[in-house]
N, C-alpha and C positions, 0 to 999 in steps of 0.2 A: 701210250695205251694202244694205238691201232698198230706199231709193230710186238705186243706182247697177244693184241687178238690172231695177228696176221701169223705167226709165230705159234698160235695153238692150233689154228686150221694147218696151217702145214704138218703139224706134229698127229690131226686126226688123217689128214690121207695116208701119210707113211705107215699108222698104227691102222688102218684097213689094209692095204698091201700085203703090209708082213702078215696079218693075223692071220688071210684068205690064202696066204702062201703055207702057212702051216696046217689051214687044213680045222683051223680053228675056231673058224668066223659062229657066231649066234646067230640060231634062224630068225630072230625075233631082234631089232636095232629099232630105236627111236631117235629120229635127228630132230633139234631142237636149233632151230634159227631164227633169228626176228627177218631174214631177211627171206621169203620165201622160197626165192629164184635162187639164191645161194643154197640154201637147202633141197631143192631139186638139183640142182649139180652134184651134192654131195652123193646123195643117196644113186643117180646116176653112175659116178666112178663105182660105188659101191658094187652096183649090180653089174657094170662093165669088169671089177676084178670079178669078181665071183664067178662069170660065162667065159672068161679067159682061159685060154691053153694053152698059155705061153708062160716064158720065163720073166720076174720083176711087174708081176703083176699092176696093174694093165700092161701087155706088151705092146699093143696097138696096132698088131703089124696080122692077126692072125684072122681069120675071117669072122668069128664070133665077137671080138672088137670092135673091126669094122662095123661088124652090123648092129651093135652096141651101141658105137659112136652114131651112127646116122640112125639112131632111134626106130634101128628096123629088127631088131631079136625077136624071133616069136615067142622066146621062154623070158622075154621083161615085159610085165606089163605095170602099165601108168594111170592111172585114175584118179580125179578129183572129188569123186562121188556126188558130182552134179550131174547124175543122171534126168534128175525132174526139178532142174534148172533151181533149187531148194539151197538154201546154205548152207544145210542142215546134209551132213556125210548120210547117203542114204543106208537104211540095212538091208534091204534087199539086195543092192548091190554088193554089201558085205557078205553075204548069203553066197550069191551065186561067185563068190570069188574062195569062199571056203568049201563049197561045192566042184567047183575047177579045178582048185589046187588039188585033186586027188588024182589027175588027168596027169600022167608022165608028160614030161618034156618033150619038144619036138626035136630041137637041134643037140641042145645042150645037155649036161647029165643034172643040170638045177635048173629050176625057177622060181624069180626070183617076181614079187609082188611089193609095187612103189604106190605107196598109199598118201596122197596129197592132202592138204586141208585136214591133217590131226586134229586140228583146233576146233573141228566141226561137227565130230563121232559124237552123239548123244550117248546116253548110256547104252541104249539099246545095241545100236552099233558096236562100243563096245565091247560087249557081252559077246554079239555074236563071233568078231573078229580073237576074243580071248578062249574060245573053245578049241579054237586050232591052234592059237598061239602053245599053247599047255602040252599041244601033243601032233606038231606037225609034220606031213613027209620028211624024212630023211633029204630029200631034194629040194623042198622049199623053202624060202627064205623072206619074208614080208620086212619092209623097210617101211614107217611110218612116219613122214613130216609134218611137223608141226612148229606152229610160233612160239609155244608153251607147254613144257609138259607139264603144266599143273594143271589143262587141261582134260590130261588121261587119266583113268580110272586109278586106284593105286596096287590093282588087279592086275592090271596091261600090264603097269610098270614094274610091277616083282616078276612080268613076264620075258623083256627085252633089255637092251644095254643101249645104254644112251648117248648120243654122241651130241655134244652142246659146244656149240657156235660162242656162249656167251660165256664172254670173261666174268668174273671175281669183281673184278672194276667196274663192270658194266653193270652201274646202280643208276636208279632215279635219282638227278639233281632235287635238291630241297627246293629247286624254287620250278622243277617240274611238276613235284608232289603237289606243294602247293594250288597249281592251274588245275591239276585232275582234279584234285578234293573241291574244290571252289566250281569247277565245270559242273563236277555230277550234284552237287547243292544246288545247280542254278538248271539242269535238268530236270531235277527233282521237285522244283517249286516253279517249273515253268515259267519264269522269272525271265521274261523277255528284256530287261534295262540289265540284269545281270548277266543272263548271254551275250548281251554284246559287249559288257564293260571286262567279258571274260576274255573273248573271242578279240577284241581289240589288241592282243599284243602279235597276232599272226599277222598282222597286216602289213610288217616290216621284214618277219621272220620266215619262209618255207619250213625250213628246216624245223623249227617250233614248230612250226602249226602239225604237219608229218608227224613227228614225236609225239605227242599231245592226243594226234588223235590213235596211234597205235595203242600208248598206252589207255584209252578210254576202251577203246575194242577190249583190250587186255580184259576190264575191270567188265564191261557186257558180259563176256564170255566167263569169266571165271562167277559171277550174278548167276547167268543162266545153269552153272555144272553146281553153285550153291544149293538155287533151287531145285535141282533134282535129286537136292536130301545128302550131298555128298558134305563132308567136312573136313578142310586142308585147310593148307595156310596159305594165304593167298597175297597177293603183293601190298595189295590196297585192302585190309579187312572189312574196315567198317565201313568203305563206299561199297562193298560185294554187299554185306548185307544188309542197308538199306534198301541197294536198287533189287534186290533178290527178294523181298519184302513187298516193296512195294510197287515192284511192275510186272507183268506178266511176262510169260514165255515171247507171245507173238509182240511185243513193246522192244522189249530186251535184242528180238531179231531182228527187227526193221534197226533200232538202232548200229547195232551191227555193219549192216548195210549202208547208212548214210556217214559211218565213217571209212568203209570199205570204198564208197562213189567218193569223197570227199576227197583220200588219197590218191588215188585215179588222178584225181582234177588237179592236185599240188605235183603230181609227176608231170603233170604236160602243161606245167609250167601258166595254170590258169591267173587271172586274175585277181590280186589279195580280197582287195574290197569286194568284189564278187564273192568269192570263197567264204569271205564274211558275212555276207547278207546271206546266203545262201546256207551254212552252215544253221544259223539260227532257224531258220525255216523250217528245214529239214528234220533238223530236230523236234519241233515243237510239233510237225506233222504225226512223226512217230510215235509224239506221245499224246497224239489224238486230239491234239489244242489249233 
């Protein structure tokens, strides 16, 4: 399985290359990786071919590469849309970047807009970012990363071409589903003996606990795009619309958050049993208990 993933990431750089070489590329691309910092890379090369003047796009050798590669282009810009330190992709700052993009280039004859934290664009956001999508400069080109695009609108997405990280194969174990379904039940009933009888299998596993808690953000986030009236298919249906039911916006984001700090804490290698205590807590803070 990880040489037929490794084998479709090589197959999407070559298939930007060539496309940018013919002159072909969509102004409008959504990269879609669980792995966020791989999905920054990607959309990087992206906007490194595309400010390229050279031959076998990226050449690496031309000064717009250069300046590419060392994250100094003035016509790439990178945003996470935590401008007011919020989780939440701000629209203002979607605003003023669809505002900007009407601003010609400085160096290059594109620009090119790397939009981090997809996973974060509320509707509003959105909305504002798909009014330029529909109808933008001839020179501009907006790259949007995300963990999920079943997060985007289904407006964005008949707007851009997707570029996904994630293999065919790359399904939830049955005995992953199971810990999500049993986690968000024991959420849900703030059932402090079952949080821990849940949380007890990380205490041997990282790797688990990591998986586990990505896919619960997954099920936060696709809850929170529920409640805001949308309806798709989503990985986990009936944990989306219990907790999209029965917990509010600002619940649903704090959670977010303490699974976002949580992997933080399994990257740098913290301590299980810690991790554990701590996990229940956090959670049970969130949900106001």
């Amino acid at each position: 399985m990880i040489n037929d993933v490794q084998t479709k990431i090589e197959q999407l750089y070559s298939r930007v290359s060539s496309t940018v070489e013919q002159g072909a590329f969509p102004h409008g691309v959504l990269v879609e990786c669980q792995n966020e910092h791989e999905g920054e890379l990607f959309a990087r090369f992206i906007a490194n071919c595309l400010v390229c003047r050279g031959q076998n796009k990226p050449c690496g050798v031309c000064q717009d590469c250069i300046k590419a590669q060392g994250k100094g282009h003035p016509d790439i810009y990178e945003t996470d849309g935590k401008r007011k330190k919020s989780n939440t992709f701000s629209v203002d700052e979607v605003r003023d970047i669809r505002e900007n993009a009407f601003i010609v280039p400085n160096e290059s004859d594109k620009k090119i807009y790397i939009l981090k934290n997809g996973q974060n664009m509320n509707e509003q956001a959105q909305n504002a970012i798909l009014k330029i999508l529909e109808e933008p400069p001839s020179y501009v080109f907006f790259i949007i990363v995300t963990t999920s695009k079943s997060t985007m609108l289904e407006t964005v997405l008949s707007r851009v071409q997707v570029f996904s990280f994630l293999s065919e194969e790359e399904q939830v174990t049955d005995k992953e589903m199971a810990i999500v379904k049993n986690m968000v039940s024991a959420i849900l009933s703030v059932n402090e003996i079952e949080l821990m009888e849940q949380t007890a299998v990380f205490l041997k596993n990282n790797q688990l606990a990591k998986t586990i808690l990505e896919l619960l953000t997954e099920v936060f986030r696709d809850a929170l795009v529920k409640k805001s009236g949308f309806v798709r298919k989503f990985r986990f249906m009936e944990e989306t619309e219990k907790l999209s039911n029965k917990l509010t916006a600002k619940s649903l984001m704090q959670l977010i958050t303490v699974c976002d700090d949580l992997i933080n804490s399994i990257e740098r290698n913290c301590n299980n049993n810690l991790l554990v205590v701590r996990m229940c807590y956090e959670i049970k803070r969130a949900m106001g208990r």
